[in-house]
Each structure stands twice: as C-alpha cells, then as structure tokens.
N, C-alpha and C positions, 0 to 999 in steps of 0.2 A: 200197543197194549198199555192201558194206563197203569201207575205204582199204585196197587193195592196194599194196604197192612195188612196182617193176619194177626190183629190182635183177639186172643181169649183172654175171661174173665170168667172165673168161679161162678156157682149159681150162689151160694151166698153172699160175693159183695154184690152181684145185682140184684139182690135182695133188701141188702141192706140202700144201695142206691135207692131201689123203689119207694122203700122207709121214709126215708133222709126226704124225698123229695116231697114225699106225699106231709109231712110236718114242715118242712119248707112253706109251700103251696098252702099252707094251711094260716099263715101269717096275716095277720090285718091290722092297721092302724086304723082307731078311729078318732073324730074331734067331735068331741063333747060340746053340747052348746050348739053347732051349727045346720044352719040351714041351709048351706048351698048344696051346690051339687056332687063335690067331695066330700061327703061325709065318712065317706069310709076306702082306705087306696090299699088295694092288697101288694103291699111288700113285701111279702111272702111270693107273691107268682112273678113279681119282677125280679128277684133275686134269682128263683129257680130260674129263669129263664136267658138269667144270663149263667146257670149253673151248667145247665144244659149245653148250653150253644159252643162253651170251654174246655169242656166234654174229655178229658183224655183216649177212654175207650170209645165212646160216640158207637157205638153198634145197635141201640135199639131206642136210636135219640126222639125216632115219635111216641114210641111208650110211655118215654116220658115227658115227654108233652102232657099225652092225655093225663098224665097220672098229675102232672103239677092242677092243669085246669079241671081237673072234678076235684080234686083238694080244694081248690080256691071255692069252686062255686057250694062244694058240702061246705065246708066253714062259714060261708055267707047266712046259708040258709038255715046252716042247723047250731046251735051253742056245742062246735065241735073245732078247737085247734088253739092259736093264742093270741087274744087280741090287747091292743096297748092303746090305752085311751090318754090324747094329748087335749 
C-alpha cells in the first residue's frame, strides 16, 4: 500500500490559491520595438508553473493548471492582468 498524505486545506485558502494563481498567470513581459518572434513571454505562467509543481498541499494540482493557462491565454487576448514593457 503506498504512503498516502491526508493533507486538508480550508475552502478559503483554496480560494485564495485560486486568486493568487489566476493573477500570477495573468503576468506578461512585453519588448517594445520588436519584431521577432518573442514579442511577448508570459512570466506569469512560467512562474505559476513552477508555483504549482512546489505545491505543499498539491491536492487539486490540475485545477490549477487550468486556472494558470486560461489566465495566461484571457490576459493575452483581453487588456486584462499586468504587463511590463522592457
């Protein structure tokens, strides 16, 4: 029988996780001027992603998956989160 944790977590810090991640994921660097193919690298979803993977409780680590990358992909699409123009 494999060691299971039984860790619980409140529904409001998984709430506030949800938050945190979904403004995380919401992160973009962009470079001004450029026409390559990087013009814009979301730092925000490589951060959650390593926010995720480090995970203490890690109990509903696809959720937040999904919750990082439709943060990423609504920020891209819509003037919705924080972006830093280098």
């Amino acid at each position: 029988m494999p060691n299971v944790k039984n860790t619980n977590e409140t529904d409001s810090t998984f709430f506030l996780k949800i938050v945190m991640y979904f403004i995380i994921g919401s992160l973009w660097l962009y470079f001004d001027g450029s026409n390559s193919f990087l013009a814009a690298v979301p730092v925000g979803l490589l951060l959650g992603l390593f926010f995720v993977r480090h995970d203490h409780f890690a109990i509903d680590r696809k959720i937040e998956y999904v919750v990082l990358l439709i943060s990423a992909l609504l920020s891209y699409v819509l003037p919705v989160g924080v972006a830093i123009a280098v």
